[in-house]
C-alpha positions as CSV (number, residue, x, y, z in Angstrom):
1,X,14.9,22.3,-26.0
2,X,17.3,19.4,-24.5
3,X,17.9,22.1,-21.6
4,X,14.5,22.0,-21.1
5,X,13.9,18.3,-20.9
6,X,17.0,18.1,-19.0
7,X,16.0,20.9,-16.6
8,X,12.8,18.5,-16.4
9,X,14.6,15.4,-15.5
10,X,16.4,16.9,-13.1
11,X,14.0,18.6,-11.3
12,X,11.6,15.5,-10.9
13,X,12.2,14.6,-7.4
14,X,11.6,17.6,-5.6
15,X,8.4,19.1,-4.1
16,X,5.6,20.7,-6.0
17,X,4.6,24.0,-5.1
18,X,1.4,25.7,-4.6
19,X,0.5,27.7,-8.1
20,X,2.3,31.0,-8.3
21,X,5.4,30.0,-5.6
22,X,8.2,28.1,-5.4
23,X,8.2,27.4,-1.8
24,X,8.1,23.5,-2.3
25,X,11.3,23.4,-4.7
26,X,12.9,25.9,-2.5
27,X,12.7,23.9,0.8
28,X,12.7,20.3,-0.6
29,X,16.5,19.1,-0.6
30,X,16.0,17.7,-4.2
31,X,14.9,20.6,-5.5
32,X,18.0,22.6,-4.1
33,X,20.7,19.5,-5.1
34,X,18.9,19.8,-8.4
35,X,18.6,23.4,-9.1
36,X,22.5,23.6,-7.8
37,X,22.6,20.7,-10.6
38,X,21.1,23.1,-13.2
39,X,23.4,26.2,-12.6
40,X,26.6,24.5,-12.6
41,X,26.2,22.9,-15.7
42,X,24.7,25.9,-17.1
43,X,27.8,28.1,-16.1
44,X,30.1,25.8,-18.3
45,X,28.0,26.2,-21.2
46,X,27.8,29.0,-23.5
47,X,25.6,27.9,-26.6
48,X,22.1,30.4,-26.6
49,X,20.0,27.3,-25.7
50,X,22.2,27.6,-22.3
51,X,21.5,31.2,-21.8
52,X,17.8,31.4,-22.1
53,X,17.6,28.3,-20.7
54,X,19.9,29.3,-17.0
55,X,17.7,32.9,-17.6
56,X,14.7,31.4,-17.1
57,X,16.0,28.4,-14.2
58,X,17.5,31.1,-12.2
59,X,14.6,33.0,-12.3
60,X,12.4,30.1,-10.6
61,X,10.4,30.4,-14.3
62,X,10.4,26.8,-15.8
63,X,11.8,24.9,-12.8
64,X,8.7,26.2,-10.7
65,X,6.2,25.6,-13.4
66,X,7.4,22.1,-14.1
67,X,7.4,21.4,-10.7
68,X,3.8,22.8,-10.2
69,X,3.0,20.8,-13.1
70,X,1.5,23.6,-15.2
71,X,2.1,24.6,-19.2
72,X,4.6,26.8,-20.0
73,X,6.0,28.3,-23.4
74,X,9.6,28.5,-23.5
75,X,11.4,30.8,-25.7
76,X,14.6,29.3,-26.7
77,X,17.8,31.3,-28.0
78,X,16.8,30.9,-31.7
79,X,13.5,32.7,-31.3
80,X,11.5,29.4,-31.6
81,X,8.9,28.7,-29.1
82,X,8.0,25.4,-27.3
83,X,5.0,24.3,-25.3
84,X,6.2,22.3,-22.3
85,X,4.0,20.2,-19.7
86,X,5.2,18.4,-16.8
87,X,3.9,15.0,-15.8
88,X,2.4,16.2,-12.4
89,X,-1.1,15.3,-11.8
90,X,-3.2,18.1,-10.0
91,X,-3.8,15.1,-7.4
92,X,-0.1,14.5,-6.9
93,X,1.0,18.3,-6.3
94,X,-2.1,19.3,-4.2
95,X,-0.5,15.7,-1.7
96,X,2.9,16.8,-2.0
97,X,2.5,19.8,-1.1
98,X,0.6,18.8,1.8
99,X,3.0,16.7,2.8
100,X,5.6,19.6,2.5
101,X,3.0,21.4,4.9
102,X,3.1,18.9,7.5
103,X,6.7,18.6,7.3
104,X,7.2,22.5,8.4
105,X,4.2,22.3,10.9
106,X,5.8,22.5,15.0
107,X,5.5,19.1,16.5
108,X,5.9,17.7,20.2
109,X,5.8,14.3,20.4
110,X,3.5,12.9,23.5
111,X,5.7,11.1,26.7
112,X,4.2,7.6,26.9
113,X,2.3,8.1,29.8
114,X,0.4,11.1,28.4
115,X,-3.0,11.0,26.6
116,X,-3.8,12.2,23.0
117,X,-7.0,13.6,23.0
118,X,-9.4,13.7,19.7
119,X,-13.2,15.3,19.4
120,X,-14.6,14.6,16.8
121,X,-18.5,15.9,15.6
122,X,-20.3,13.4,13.5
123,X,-23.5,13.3,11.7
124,X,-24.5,10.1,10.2
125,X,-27.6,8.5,8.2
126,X,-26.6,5.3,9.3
127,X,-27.0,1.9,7.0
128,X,-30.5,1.6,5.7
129,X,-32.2,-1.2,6.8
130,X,-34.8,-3.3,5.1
131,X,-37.3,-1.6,3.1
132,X,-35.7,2.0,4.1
133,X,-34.4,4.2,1.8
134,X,-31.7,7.4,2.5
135,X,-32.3,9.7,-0.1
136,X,-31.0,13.7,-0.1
137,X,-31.8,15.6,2.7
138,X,-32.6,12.6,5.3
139,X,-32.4,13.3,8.7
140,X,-28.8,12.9,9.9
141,X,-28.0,12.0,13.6
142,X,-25.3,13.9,15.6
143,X,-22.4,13.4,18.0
144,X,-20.2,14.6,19.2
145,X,-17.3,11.9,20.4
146,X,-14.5,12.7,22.9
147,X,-11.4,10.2,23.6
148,X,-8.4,9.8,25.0
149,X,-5.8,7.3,23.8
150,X,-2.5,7.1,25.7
151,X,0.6,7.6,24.1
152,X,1.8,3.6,24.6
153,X,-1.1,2.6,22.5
154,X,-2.3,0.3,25.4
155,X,-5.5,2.1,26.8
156,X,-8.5,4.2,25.8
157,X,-10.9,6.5,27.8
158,X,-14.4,7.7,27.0
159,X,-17.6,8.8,27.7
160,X,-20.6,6.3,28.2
161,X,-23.9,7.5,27.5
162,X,-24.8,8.4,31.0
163,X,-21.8,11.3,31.0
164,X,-19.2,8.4,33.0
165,X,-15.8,8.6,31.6
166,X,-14.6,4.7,31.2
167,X,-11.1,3.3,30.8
168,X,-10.4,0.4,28.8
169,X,-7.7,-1.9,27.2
170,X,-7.2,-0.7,23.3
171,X,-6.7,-4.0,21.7
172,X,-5.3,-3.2,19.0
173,X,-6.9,-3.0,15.8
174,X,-6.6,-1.2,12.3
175,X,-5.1,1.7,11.9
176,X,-3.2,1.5,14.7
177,X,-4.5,4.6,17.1
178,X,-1.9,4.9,19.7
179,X,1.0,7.3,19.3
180,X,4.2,4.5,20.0
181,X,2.3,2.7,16.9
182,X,2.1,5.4,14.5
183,X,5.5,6.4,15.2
184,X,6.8,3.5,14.1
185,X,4.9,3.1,10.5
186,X,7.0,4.2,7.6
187,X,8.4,7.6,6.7
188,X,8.7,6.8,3.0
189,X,5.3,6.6,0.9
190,X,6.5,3.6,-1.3
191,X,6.9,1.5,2.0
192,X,4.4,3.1,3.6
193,X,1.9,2.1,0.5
194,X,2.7,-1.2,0.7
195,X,2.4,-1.3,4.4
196,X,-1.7,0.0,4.0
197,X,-2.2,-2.5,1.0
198,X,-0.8,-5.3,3.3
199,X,-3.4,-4.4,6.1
200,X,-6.1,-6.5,5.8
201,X,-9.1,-4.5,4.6
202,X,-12.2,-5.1,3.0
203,X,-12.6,-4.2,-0.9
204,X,-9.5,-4.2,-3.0
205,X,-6.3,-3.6,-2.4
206,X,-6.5,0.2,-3.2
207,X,-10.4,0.8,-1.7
208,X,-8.5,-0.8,1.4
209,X,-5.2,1.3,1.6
210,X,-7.5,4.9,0.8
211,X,-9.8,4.1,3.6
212,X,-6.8,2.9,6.1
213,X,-5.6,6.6,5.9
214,X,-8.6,8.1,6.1
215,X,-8.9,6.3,9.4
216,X,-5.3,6.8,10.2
217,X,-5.5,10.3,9.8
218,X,-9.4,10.7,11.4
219,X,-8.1,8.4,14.8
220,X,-4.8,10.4,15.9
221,X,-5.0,13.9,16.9
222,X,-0.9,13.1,17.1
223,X,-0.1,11.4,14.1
224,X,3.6,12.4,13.4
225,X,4.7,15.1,10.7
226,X,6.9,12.2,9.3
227,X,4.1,9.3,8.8
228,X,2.0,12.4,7.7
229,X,3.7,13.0,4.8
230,X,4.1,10.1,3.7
231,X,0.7,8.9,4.2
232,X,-0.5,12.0,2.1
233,X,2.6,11.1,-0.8
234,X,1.1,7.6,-0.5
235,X,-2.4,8.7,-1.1
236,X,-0.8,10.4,-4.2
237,X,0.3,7.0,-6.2
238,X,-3.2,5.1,-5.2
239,X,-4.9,5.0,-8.9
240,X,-7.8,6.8,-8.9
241,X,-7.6,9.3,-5.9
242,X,-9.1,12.8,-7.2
243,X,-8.4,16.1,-5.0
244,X,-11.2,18.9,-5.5
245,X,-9.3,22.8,-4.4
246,X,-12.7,24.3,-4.1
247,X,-15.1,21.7,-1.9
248,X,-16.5,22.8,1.7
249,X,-16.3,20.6,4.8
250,X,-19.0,20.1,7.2
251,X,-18.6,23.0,8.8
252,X,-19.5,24.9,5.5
253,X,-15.8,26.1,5.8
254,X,-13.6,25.8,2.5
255,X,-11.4,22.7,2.3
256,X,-9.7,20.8,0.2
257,X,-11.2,17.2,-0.5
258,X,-9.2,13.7,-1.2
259,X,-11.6,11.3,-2.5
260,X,-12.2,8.3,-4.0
261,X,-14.8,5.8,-4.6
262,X,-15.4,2.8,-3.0
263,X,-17.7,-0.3,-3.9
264,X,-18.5,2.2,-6.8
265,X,-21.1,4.5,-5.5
266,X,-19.9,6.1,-2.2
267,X,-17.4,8.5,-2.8
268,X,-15.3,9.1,0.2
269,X,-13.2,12.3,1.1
270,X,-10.9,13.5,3.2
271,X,-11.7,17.0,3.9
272,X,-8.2,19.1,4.7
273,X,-7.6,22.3,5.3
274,X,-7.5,25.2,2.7
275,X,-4.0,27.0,4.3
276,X,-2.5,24.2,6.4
277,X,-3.5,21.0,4.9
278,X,-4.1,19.6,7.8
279,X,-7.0,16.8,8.6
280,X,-10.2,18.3,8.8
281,X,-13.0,15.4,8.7
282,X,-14.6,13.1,6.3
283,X,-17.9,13.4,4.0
284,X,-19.3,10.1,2.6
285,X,-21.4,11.0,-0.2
286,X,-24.0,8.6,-2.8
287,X,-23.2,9.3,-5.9
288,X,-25.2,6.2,-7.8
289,X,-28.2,4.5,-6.5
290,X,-27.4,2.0,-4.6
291,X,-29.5,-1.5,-3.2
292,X,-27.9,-3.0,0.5
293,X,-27.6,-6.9,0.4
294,X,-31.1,-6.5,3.0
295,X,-33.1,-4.4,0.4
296,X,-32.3,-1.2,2.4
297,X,-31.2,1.8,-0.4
298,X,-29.4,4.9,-1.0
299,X,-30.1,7.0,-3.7
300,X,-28.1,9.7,-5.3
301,X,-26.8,12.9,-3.7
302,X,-27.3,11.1,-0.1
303,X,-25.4,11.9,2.8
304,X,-24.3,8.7,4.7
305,X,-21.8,10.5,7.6
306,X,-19.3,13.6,8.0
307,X,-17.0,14.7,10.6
308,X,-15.4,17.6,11.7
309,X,-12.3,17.1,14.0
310,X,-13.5,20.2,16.8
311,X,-9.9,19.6,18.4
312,X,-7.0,17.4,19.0
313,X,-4.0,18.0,21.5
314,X,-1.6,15.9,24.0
315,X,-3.1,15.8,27.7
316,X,-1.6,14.7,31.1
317,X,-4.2,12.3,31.8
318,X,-8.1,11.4,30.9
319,X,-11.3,13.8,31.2
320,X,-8.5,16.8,30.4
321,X,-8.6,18.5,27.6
322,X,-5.9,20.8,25.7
């Protein structure tokens, strides 16, 4: 058994990897420093805990699982069996390996005089004002937004309601939108944590830093594979962040949600994709009865707003589209 733990130890860094694979492990420089770790001190050894021990490594069998953070019963050279679980939450693999994801996804960053383009459908319920109450099945209004943010971060084109397309300054803001901005936010999820629990934000510290990625991730149609990762990593040490394998976006397509609650009654998601794990939209869902400050309510089961990203690409100028 103190292969095992060791093999454990060892292994910690690297990747996890989707159930049934060992795709994180295997393309995660930890996990190859470590498993090279694991076979050359196994080849020195000669005691039976080291055989079924390297057996079973070399294999992919316990390495993978304790990566994957699943159970696994490990038969050591005595005959005696063991019950071994690795500390992986379901919420920490399902981020890591989307990071992993983005990591391997193609990725051509946008000159600074190009546009990033985002469209984006939304249906929302809006804030209920005095006296109103949102309950299931309320009437949701939709649109569908269309913008164009240039690559320097300094200026932003869209539509006004009469179908004119308008260009105006950015000015900033929080989460940065434009691309030379997002480029430059950390590539490690510690620092990149800390940089989102800095940002002023309303709520507490983690309410603020879950709901600065979500806009991070819902504002750039270019956000770079590196600040990707590590904003999903990040996501993965905020207390209290659930992932749910099986949820549907707006759409009705399968996705896979992020969530967490905020002021505690809205639960917030982000909605990724199933096979890719990249962004999808948001759902902001009631889950307690809940009175405005005004009087206005939301009761249970209530649908405040939802997106679905429609598409996202780097143009040459405003009004195009990819």
């Amino acid at each position: 058994m103190n292969d095992i733990y060791e093999v454990r130890r060892i292994m910690a860094p690297a990747d996890p990897c989707p159930l049934g694979t060992f795709d994180g492990a295997a393309h995660d420089p930890a996990g190859r420093a470590a498993y090279e770790r694991i076979t050359t001190s196994a080849a020195g050894r000669t005691s039976p805990s080291r055989r079924a021990a390297f057996r079973l490594v070399a294999a992919g069998g316990v390495a993978g699982a304790l990566i994957a953070g699943v159970a696994v019963v490990v038969t050591s050279g005595d005959g005696s069996r063991d019950r071994v679980a690795a500390p992986v939450t379901e919420t920490q693999q399902v981020l890591n390996v989307a990071a992993t994801f983005a990591l391997k996804q193609p990725f051509t960053a946008p000159r600074l005089g190009q546009w990033v383009y985002t469209e984006t459908r939304y249906r929302r319920s809006g804030i209920p004002d005095r006296g109103q109450v949102i309950r299931p099945g309320s009437p949701l209004r939709t649109k569908v937004d269309r913008t164009w943010i240039r690559a320097d971060g300094t200026r932003r084109a869209t539509y006004d309601p009469h179908g004119k397309l308008l260009t105006s300054a950015t000015g900033g803001g929080t989460p940065p939108t434009g691309y030379a901005t997002v480029a430059k936010l950390p590539t490690d999820p510690d620092a990149m944590l800390a940089w989102a629990r800095k940002e002023p934000t309303p709520g507490d510290r983690n309410e603020g830093a879950f709901q600065l990625f979500e806009g991070l991730l819902l504002n750039n149609g270019a956000l770079p594979p590196a600040q990707t990762a590590a904003a999903y990593r990040a996501m993965a040490k905020i207390p209290g962040v659930t992932v749910d394998r099986a949820a549907r976006d707006g759409a009705g397509h399968k996705a896979v949600s992020v969530s967490f609650l905020i002021e505690g009654y809205m639960k917030e998601e982000i909605l990724l994709d199933p096979s890719t794990y990249a962004y999808r939209g948001h759902r902001d869902t009631v889950v307690r009865d809940h009175t405005m400050p005004d009087g206005g309510r939301f009761l249970k089961g209530a649908v405040e707003s939802y997106s679905v990203r429609l598409a996202a690409g780097v143009v040459d100028r405003p009004g195009q589209r990819p």
